[in-house]
FIPA-706775 format. One record per atom (N, C-alpha, C): y, z, x; residue in one letter. Coordinates in steps of 0.1 Angstrom, whole numbers, plus 5000, padded with zeros to 4 digits. Each point is the difference from the previous one (the first is absolute). Example, Ala and Ser with C-alpha at 12.3 -4.5 7.8 and 13.67 -1.06 7.14 Angstrom:
# FIPA-706775
494350785132A501250004991A501250005009A501149934996S501150005009S501150084992S
# end
This chain:
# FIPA-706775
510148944839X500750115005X499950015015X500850075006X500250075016X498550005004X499449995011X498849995005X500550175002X498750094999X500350145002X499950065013X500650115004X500050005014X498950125007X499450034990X499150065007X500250154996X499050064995X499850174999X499250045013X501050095006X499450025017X498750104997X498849945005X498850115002X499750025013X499650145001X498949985013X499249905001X499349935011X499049975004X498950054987X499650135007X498950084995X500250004983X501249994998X499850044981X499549864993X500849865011X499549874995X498950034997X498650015010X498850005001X499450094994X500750134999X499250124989X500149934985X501149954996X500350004989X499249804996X500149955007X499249815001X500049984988X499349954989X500249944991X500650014990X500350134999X501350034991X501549925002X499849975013X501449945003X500449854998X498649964996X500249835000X501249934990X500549925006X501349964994X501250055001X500050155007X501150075003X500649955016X501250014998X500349975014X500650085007X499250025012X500550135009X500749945015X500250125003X500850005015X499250115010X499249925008X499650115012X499949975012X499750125011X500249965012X498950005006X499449955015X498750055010X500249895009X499150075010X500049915010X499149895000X499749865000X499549895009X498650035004X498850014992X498950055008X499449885007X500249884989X499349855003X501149904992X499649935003X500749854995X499349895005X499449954988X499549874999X500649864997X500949955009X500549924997X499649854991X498850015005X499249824995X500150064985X499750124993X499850064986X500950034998X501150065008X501250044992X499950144994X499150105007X499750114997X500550125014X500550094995X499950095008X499450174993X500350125013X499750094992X500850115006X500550034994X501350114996X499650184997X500150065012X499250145004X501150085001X499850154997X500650065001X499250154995X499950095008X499250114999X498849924995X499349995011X498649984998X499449924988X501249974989X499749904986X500449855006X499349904993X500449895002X500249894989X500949925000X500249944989X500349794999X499149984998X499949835001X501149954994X500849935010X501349924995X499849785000X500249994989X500149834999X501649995005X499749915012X501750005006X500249845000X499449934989X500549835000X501750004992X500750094998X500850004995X501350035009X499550055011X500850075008X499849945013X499649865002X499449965016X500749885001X500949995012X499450015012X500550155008X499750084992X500450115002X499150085016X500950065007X498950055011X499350164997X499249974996X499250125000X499750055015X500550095006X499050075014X499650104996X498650015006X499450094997X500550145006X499350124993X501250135003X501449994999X500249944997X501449984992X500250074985X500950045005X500550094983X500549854988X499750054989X500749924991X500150024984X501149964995X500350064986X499949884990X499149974991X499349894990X500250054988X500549904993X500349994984X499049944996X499849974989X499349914992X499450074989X498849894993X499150094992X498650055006X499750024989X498750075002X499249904993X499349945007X498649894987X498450085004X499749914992X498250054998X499349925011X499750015015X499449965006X498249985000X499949894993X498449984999X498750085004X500349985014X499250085008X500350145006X498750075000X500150135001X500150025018X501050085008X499650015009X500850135007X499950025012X500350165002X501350044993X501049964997X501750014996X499350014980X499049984999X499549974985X500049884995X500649994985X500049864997X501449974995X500950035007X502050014994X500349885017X501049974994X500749905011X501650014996X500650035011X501450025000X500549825004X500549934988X500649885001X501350025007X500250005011X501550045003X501249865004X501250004991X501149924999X501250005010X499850165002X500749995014X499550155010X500649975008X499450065015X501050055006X500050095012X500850005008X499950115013X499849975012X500050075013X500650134997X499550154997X500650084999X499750145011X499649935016X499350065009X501350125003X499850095008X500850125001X500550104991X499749954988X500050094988X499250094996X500850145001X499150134996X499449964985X498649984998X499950024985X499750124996X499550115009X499750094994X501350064992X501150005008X501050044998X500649924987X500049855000X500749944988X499250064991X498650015000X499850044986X500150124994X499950125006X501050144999X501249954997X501049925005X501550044998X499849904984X498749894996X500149974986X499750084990X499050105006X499750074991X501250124997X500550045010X501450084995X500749964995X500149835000X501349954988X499249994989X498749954999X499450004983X499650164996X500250115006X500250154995X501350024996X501149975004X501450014995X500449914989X498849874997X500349954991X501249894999X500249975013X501249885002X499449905001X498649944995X499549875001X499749994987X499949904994X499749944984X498650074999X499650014989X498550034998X499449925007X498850025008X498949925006X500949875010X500950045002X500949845002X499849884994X499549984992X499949884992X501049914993X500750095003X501749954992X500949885010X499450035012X500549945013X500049844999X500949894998X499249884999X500849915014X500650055009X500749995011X498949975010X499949915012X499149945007X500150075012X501449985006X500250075011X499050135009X499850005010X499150085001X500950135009X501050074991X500050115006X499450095001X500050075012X499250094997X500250144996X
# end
């Protein structure tokens, strides 16, 4: 089937919610705290949560640090326990999304999933495109 495009979470719900989500594939945003290039690791912040992304799927991708950015992928069971927990955002694709209000996109999402113009949970979505 369609590689899935992602159910948009906060940052913070990724990480509240961690292992429940394994296998599911989300769509979220944060800024660039680190990037480890030799590992292929970065870490993806956003209100004070942070969330460990495996970016070998998405490189030679430029990560800058403080840089905004919006990451699909899944969610796997990261081995090791460490401040982000033990969840790792595998992400397939990426993309520079600096100057973007998020506070704001995600109010103006949550007004369209209260009116009910998005599929349940978006899951229905199998379109890659990353509109926003």
């Amino acid at each position: 089937g369609d590689m899935q495009s992602g159910r948009i979470f906060r940052l913070g719900d990724v990480c509240r919610q961690g292992h429940t989500l394994i296998g599911q594939s989300v769509r979220t945003m944060g800024r660039i705290a680190s990037y480890d290039v030799t590992c292929s690791v970065a870490i993806l912040e956003f209100d004070g949560q942070q969330l460990k992304v495996d970016t070998r799927l998405v490189e030679p991708q430029p990560l800058r640090q403080n840089s905004l950015f919006q990451m699909i992928g899944e969610i796997i069971d990261d081995g090791c326990v460490s401040a982000s927990g033990s969840i790792l955002l595998r992400a397939r694709v990426c993309r520079c999304v600096d100057g973007l209000d998020i506070k704001l996109y995600y109010e103006a999402l949550d007004i369209r999933r209260q009116c009910g113009s998005l599929l349940p949970d978006d899951t229905q979505q199998t379109n890659t495109d990353l509109s926003i």
